[in-house]
PQR file with spaces between the fields and no chain letter, atoms N, CA, C, O and H, PARSE charges and radii, in Angstrom:
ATOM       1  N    UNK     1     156.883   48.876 -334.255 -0.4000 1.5000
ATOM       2  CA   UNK     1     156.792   47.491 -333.900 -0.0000 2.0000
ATOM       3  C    UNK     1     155.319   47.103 -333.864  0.5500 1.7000
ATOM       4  O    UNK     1     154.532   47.826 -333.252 -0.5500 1.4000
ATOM       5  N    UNK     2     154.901   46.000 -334.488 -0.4000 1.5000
ATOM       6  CA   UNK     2     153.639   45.262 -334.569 -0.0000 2.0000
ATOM       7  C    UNK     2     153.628   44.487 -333.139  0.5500 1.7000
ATOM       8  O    UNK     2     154.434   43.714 -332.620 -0.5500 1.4000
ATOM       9  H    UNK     2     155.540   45.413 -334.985  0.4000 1.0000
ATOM      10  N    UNK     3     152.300   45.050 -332.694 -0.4000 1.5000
ATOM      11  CA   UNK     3     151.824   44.196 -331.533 -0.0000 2.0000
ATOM      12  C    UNK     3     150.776   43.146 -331.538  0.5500 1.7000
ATOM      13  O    UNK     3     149.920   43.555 -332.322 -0.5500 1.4000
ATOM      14  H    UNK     3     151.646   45.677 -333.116  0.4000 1.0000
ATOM      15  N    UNK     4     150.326   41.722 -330.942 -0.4000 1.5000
ATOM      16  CA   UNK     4     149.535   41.047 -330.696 -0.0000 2.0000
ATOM      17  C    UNK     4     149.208   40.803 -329.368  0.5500 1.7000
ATOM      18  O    UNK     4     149.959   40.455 -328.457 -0.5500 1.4000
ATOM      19  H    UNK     4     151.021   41.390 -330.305  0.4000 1.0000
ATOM      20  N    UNK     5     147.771   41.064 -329.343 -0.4000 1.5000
ATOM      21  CA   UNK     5     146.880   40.749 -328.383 -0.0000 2.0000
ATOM      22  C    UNK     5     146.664   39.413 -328.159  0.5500 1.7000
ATOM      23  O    UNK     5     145.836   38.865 -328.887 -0.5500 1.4000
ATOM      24  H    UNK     5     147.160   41.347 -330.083  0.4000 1.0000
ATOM      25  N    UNK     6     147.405   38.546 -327.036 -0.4000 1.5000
ATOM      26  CA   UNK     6     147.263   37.032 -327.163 -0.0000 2.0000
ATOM      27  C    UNK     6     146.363   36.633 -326.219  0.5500 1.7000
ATOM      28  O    UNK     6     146.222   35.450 -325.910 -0.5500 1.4000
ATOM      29  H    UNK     6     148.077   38.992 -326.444  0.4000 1.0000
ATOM      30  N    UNK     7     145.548   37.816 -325.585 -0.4000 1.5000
ATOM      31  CA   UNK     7     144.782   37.237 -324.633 -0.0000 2.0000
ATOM      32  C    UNK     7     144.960   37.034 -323.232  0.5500 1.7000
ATOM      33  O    UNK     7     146.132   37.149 -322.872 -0.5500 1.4000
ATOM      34  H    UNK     7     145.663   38.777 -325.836  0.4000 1.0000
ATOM      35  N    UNK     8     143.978   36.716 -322.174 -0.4000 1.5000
ATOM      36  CA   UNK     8     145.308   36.602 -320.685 -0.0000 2.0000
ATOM      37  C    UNK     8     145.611   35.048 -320.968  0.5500 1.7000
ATOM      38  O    UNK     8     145.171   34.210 -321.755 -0.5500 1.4000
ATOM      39  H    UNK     8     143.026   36.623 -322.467  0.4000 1.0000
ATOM      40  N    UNK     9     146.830   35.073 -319.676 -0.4000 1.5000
ATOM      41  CA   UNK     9     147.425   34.243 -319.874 -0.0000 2.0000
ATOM      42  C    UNK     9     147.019   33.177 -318.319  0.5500 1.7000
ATOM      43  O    UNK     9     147.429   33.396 -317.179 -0.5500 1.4000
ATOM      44  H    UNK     9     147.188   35.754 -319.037  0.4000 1.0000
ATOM      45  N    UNK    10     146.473   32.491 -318.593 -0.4000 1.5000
ATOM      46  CA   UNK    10     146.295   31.190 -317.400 -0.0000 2.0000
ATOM      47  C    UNK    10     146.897   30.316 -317.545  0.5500 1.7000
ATOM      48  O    UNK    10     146.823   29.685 -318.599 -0.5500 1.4000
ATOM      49  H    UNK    10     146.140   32.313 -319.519  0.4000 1.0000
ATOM      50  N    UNK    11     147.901   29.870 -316.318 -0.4000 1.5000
ATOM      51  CA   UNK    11     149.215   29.231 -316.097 -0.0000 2.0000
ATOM      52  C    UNK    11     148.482   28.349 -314.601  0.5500 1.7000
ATOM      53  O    UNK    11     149.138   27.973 -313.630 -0.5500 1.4000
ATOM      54  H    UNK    11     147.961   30.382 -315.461  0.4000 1.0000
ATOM      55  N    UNK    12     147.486   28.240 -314.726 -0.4000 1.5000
ATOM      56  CA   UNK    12     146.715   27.561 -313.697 -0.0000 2.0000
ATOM      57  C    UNK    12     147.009   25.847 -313.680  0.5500 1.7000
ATOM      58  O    UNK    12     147.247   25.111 -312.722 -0.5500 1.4000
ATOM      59  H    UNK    12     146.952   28.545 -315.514  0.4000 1.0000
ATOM      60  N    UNK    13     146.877   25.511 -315.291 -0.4000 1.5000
ATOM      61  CA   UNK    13     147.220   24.060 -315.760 -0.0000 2.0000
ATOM      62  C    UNK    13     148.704   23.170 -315.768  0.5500 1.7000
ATOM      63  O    UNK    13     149.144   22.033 -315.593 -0.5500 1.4000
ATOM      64  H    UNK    13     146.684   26.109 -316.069  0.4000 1.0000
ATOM      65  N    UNK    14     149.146   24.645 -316.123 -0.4000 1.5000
ATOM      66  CA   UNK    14     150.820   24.059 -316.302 -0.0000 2.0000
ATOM      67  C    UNK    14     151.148   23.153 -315.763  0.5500 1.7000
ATOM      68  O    UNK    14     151.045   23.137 -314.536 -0.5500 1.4000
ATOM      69  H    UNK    14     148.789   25.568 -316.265  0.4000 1.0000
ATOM      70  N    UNK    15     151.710   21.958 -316.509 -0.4000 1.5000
ATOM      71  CA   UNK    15     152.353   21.325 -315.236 -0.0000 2.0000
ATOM      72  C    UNK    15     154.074   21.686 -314.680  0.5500 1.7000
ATOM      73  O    UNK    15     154.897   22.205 -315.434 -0.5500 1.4000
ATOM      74  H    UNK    15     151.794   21.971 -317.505  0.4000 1.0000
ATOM      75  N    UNK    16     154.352   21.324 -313.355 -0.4000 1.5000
ATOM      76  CA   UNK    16     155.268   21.884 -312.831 -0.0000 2.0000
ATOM      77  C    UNK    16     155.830   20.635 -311.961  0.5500 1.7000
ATOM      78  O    UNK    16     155.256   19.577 -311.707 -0.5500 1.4000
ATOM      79  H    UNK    16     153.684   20.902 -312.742  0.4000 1.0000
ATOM      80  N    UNK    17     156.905   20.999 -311.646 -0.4000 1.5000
ATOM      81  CA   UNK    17     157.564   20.138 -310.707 -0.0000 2.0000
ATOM      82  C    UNK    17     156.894   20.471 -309.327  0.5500 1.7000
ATOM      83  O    UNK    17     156.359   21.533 -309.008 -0.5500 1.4000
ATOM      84  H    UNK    17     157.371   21.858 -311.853  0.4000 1.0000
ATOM      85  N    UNK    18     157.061   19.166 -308.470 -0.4000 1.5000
ATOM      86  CA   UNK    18     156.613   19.066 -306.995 -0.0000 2.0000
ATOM      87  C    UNK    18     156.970   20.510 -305.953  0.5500 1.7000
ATOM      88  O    UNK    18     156.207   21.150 -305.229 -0.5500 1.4000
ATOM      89  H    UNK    18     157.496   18.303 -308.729  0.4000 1.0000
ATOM      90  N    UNK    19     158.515   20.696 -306.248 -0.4000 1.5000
ATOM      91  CA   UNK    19     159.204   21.623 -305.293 -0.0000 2.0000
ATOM      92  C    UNK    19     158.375   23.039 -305.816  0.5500 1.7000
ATOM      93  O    UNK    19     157.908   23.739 -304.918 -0.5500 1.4000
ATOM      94  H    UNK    19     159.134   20.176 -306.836  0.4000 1.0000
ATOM      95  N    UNK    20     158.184   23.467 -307.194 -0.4000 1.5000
ATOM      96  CA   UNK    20     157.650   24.470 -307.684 -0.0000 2.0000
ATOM      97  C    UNK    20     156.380   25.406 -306.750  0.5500 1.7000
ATOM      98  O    UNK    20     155.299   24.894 -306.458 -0.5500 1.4000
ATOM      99  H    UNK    20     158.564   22.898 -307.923  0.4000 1.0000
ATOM     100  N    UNK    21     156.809   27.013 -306.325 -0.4000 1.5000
ATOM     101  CA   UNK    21     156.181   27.400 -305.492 -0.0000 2.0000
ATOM     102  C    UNK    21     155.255   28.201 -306.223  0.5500 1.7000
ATOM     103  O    UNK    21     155.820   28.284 -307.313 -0.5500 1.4000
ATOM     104  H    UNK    21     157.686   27.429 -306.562  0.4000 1.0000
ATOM     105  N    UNK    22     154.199   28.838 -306.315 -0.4000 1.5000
ATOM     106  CA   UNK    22     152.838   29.317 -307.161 -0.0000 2.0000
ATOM     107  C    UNK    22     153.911   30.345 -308.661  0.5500 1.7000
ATOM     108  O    UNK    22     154.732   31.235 -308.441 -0.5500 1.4000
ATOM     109  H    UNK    22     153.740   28.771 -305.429  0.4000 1.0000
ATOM     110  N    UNK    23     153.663   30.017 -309.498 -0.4000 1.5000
ATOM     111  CA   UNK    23     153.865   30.537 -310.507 -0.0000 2.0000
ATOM     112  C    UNK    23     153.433   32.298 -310.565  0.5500 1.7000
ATOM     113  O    UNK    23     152.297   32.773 -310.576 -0.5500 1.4000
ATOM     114  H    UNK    23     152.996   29.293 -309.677  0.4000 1.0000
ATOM     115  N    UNK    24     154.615   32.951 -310.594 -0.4000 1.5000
ATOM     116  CA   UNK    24     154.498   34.371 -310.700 -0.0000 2.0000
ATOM     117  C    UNK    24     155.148   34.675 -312.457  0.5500 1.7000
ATOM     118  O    UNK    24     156.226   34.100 -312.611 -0.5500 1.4000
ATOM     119  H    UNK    24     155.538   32.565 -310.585  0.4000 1.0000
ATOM     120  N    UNK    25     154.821   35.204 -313.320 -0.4000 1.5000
ATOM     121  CA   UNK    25     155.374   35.415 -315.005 -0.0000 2.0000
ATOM     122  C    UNK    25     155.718   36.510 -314.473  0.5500 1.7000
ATOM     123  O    UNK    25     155.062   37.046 -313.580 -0.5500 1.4000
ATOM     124  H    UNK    25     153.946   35.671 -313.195  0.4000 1.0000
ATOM     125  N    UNK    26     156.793   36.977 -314.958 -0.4000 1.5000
ATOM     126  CA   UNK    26     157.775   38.150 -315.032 -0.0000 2.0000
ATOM     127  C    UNK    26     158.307   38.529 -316.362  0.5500 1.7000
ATOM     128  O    UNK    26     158.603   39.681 -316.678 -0.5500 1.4000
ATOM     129  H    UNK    26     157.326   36.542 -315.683  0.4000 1.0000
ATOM     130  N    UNK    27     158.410   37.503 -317.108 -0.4000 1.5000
ATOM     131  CA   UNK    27     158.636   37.851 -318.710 -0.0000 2.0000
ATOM     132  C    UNK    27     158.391   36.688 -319.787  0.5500 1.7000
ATOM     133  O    UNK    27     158.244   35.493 -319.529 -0.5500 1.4000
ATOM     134  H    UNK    27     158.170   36.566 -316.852  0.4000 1.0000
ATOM     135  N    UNK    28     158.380   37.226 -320.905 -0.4000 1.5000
ATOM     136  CA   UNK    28     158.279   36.224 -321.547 -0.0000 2.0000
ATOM     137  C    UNK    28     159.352   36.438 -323.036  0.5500 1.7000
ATOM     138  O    UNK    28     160.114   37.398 -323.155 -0.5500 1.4000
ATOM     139  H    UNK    28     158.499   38.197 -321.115  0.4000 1.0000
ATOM     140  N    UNK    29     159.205   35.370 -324.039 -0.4000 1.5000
ATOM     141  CA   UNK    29     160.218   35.142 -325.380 -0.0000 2.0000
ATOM     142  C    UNK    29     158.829   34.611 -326.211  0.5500 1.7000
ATOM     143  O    UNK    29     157.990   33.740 -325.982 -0.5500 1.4000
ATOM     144  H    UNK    29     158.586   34.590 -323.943  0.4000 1.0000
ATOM     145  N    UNK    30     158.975   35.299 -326.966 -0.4000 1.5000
ATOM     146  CA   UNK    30     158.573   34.207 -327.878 -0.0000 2.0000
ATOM     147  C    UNK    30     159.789   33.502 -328.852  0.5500 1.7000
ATOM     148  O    UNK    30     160.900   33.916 -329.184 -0.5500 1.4000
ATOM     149  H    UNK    30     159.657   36.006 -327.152  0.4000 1.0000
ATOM     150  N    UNK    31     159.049   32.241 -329.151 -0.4000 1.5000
ATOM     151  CA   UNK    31     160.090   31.055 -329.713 -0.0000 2.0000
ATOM     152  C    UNK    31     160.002   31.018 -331.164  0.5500 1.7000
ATOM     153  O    UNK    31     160.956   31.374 -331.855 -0.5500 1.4000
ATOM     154  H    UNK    31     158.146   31.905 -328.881  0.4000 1.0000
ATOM     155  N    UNK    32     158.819   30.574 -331.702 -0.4000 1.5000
ATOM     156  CA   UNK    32     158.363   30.459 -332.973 -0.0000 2.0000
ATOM     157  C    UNK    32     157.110   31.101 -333.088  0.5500 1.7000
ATOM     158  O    UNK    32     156.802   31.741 -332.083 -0.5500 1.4000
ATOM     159  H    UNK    32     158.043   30.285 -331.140  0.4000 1.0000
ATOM     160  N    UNK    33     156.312   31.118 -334.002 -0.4000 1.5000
ATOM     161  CA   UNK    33     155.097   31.722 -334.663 -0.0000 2.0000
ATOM     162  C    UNK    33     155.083   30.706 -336.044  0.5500 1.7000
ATOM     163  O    UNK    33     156.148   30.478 -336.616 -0.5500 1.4000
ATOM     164  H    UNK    33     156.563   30.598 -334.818  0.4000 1.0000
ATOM     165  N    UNK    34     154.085   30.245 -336.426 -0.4000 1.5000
ATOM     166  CA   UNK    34     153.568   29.745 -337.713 -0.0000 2.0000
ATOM     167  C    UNK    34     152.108   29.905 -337.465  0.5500 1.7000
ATOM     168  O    UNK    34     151.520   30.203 -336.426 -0.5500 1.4000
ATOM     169  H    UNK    34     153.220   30.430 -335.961  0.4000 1.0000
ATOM     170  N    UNK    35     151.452   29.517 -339.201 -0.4000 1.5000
ATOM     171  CA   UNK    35     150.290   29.563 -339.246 -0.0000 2.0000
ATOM     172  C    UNK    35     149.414   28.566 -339.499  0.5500 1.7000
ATOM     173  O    UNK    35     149.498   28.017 -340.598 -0.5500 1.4000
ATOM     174  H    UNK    35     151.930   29.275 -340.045  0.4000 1.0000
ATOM     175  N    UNK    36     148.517   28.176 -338.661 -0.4000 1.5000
ATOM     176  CA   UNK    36     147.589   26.762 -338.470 -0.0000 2.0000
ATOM     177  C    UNK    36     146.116   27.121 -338.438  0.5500 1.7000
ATOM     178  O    UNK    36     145.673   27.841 -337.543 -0.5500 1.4000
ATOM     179  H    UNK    36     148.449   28.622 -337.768  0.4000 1.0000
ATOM     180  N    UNK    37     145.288   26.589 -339.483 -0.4000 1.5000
ATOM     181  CA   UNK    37     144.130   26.403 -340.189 -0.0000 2.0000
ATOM     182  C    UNK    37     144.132   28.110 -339.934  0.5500 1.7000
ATOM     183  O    UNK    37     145.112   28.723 -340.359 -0.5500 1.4000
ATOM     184  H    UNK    37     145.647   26.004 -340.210  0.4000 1.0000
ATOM     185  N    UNK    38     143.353   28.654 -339.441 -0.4000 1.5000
ATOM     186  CA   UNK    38     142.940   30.437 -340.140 -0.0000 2.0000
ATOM     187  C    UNK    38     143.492   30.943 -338.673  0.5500 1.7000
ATOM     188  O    UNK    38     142.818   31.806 -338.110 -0.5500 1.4000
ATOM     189  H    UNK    38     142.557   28.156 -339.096  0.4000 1.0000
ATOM     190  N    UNK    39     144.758   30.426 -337.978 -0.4000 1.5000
ATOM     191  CA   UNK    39     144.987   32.022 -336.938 -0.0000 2.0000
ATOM     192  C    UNK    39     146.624   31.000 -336.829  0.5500 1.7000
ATOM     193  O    UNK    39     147.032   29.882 -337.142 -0.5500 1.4000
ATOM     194  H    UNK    39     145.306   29.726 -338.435  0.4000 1.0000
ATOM     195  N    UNK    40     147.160   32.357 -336.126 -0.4000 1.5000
ATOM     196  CA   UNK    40     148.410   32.028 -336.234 -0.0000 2.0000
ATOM     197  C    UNK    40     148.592   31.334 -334.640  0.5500 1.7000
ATOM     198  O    UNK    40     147.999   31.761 -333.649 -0.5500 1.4000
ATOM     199  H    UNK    40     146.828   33.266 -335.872  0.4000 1.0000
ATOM     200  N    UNK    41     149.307   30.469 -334.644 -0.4000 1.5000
ATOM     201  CA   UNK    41     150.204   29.823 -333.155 -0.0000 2.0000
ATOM     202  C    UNK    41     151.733   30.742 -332.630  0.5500 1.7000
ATOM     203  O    UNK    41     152.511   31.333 -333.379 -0.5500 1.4000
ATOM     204  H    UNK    41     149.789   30.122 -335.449  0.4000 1.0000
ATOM     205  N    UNK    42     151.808   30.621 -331.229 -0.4000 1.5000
ATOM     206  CA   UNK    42     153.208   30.960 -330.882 -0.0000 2.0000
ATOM     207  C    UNK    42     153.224   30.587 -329.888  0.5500 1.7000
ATOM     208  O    UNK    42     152.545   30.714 -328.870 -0.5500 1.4000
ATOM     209  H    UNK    42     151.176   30.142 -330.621  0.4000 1.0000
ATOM     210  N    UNK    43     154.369   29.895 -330.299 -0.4000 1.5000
ATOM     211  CA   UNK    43     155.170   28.795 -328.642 -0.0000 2.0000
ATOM     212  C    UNK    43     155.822   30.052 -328.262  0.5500 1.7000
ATOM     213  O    UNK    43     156.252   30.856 -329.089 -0.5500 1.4000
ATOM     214  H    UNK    43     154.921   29.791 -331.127  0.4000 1.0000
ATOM     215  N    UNK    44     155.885   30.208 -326.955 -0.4000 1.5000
ATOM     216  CA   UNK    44     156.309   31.074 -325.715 -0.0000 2.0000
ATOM     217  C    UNK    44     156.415   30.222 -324.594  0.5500 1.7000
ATOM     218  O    UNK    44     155.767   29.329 -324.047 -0.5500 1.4000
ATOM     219  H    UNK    44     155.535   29.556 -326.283  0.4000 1.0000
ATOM     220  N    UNK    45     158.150   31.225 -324.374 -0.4000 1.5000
ATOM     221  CA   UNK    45     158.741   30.804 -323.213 -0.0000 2.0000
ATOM     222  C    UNK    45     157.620   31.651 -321.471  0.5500 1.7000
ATOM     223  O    UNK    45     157.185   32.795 -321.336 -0.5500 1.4000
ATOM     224  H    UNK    45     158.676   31.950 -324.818  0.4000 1.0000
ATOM     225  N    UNK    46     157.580   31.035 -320.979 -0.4000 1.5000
ATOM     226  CA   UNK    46     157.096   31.917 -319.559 -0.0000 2.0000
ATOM     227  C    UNK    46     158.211   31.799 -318.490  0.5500 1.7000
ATOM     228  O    UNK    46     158.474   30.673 -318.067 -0.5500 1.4000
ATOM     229  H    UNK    46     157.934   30.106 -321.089  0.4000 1.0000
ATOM     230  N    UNK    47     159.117   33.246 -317.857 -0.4000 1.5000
ATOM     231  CA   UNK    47     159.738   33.247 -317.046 -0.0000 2.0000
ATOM     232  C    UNK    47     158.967   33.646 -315.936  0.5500 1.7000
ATOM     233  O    UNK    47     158.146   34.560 -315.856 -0.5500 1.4000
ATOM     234  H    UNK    47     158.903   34.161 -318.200  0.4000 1.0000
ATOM     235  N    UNK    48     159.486   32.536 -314.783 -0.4000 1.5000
ATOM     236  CA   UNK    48     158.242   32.707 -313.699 -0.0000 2.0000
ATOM     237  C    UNK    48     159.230   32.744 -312.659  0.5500 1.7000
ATOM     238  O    UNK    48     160.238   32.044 -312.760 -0.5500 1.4000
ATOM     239  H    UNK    48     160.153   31.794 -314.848  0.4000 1.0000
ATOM     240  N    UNK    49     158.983   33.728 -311.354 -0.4000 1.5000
ATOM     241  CA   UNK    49     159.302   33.788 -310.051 -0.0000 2.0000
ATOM     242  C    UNK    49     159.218   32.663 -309.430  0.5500 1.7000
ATOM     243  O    UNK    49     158.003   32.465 -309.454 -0.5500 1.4000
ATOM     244  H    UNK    49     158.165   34.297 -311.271  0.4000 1.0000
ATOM     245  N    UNK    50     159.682   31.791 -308.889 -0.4000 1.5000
ATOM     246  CA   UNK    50     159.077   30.239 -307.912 -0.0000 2.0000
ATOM     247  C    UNK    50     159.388   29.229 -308.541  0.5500 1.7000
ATOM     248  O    UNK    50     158.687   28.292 -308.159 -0.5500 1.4000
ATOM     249  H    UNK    50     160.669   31.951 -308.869  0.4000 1.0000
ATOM     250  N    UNK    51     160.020   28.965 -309.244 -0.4000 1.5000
ATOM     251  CA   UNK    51     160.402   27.738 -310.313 -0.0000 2.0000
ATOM     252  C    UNK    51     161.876   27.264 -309.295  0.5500 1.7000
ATOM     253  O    UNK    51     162.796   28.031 -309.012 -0.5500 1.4000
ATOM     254  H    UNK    51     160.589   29.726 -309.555  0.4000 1.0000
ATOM     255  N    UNK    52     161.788   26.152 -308.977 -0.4000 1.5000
ATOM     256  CA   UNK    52     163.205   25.255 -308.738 -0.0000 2.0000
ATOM     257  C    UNK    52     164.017   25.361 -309.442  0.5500 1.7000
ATOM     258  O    UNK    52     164.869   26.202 -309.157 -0.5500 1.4000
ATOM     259  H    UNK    52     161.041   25.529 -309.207  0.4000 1.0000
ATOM     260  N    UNK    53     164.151   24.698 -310.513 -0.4000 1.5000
ATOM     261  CA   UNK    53     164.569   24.248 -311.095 -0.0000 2.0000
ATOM     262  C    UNK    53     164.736   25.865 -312.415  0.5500 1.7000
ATOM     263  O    UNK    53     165.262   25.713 -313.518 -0.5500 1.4000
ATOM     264  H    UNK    53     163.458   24.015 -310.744  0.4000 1.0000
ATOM     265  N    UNK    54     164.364   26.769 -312.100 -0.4000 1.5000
ATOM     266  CA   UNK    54     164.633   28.005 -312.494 -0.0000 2.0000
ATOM     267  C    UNK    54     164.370   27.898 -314.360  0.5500 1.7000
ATOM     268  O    UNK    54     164.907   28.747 -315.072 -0.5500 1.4000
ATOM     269  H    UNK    54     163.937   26.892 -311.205  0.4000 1.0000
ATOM     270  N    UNK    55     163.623   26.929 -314.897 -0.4000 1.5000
ATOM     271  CA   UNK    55     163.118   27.159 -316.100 -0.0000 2.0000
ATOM     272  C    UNK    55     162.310   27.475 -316.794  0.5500 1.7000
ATOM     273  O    UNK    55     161.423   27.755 -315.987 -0.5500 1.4000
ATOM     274  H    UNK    55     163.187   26.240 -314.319  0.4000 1.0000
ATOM     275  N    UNK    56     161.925   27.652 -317.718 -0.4000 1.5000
ATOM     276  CA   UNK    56     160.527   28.480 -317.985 -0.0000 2.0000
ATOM     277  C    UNK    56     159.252   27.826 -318.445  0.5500 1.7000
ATOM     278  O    UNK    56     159.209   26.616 -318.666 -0.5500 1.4000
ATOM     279  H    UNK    56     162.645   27.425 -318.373  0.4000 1.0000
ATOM     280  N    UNK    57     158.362   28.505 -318.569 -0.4000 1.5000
ATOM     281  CA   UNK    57     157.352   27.079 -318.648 -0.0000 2.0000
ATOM     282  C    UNK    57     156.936   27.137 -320.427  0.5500 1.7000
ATOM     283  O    UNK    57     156.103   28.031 -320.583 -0.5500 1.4000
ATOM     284  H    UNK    57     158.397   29.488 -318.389  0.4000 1.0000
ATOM     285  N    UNK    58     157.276   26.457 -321.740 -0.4000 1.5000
ATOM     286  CA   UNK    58     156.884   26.650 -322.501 -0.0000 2.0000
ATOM     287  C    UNK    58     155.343   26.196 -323.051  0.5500 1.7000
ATOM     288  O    UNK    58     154.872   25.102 -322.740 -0.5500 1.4000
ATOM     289  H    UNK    58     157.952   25.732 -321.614  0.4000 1.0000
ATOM     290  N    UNK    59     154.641   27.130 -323.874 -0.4000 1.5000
ATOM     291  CA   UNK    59     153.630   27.129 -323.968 -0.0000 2.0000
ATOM     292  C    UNK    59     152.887   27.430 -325.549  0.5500 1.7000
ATOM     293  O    UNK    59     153.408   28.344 -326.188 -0.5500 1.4000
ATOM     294  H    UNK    59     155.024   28.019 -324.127  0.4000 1.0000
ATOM     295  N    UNK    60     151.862   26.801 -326.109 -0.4000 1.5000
ATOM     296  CA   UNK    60     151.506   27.182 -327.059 -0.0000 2.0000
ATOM     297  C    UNK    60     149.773   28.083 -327.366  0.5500 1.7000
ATOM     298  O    UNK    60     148.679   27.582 -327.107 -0.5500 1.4000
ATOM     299  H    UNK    60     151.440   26.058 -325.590  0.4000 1.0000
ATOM     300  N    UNK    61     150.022   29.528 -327.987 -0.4000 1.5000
ATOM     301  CA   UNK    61     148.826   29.627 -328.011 -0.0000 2.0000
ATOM     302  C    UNK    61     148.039   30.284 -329.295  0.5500 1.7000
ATOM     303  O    UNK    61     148.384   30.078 -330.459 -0.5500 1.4000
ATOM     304  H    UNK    61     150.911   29.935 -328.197  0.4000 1.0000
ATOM     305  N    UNK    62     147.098   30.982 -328.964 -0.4000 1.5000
ATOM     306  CA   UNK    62     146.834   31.341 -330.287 -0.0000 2.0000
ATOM     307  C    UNK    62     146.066   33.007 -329.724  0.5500 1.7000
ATOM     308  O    UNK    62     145.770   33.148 -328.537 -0.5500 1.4000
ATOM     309  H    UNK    62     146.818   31.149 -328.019  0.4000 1.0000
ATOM     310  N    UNK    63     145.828   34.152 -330.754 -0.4000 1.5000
ATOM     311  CA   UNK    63     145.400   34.751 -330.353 -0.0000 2.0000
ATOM     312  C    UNK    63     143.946   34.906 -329.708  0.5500 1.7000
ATOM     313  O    UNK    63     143.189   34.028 -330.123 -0.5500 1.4000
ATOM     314  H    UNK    63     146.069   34.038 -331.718  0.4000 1.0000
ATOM     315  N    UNK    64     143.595   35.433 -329.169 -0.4000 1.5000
ATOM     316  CA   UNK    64     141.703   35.358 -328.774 -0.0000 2.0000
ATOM     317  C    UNK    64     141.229   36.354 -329.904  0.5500 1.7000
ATOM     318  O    UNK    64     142.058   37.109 -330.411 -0.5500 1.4000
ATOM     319  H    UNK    64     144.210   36.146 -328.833  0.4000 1.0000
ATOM     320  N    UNK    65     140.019   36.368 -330.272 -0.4000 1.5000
ATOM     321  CA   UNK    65     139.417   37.500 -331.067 -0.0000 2.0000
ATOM     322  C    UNK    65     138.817   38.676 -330.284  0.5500 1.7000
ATOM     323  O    UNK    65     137.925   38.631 -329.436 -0.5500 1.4000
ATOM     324  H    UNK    65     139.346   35.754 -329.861  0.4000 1.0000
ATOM     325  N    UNK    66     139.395   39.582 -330.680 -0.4000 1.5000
ATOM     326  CA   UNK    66     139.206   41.163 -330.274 -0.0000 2.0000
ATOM     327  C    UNK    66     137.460   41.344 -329.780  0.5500 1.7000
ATOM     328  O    UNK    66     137.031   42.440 -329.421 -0.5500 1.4000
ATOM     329  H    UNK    66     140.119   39.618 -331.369  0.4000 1.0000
């Protein structure tokens, strides 16, 4: 299996609902992957501990350079 290094992940911005208690990630999905100007994107799901509303926070990123 091919791995990518996407970098850490800061969930500091996210926005969230009011009730939402500090964001803990416990897992993640990725959704899609395509490729935009010279690095690739991937929307990812974030499953987080503290969510109300118990959904995940989707997100788009790109890799960092090594």
């Amino acid at each position: 299996m091919k791995t990518t290094d996407l970098g850490p992940l800061d969930l500091s911005q996210a926005k969230r609902a009011q009730c939402d208690k500090e964001v803990k990630p416990e897992g993640m999905a990725v959704l899609t992957s395509h490729t935009e100007g010279s690095g690739d994107v991937y929307r990812l799901a974030i499953f987080s501990d503290g969510m109300c509303d118990g959904g995940p926070v989707i997100v788009d990123v790109m890799p960092t350079a090594p």
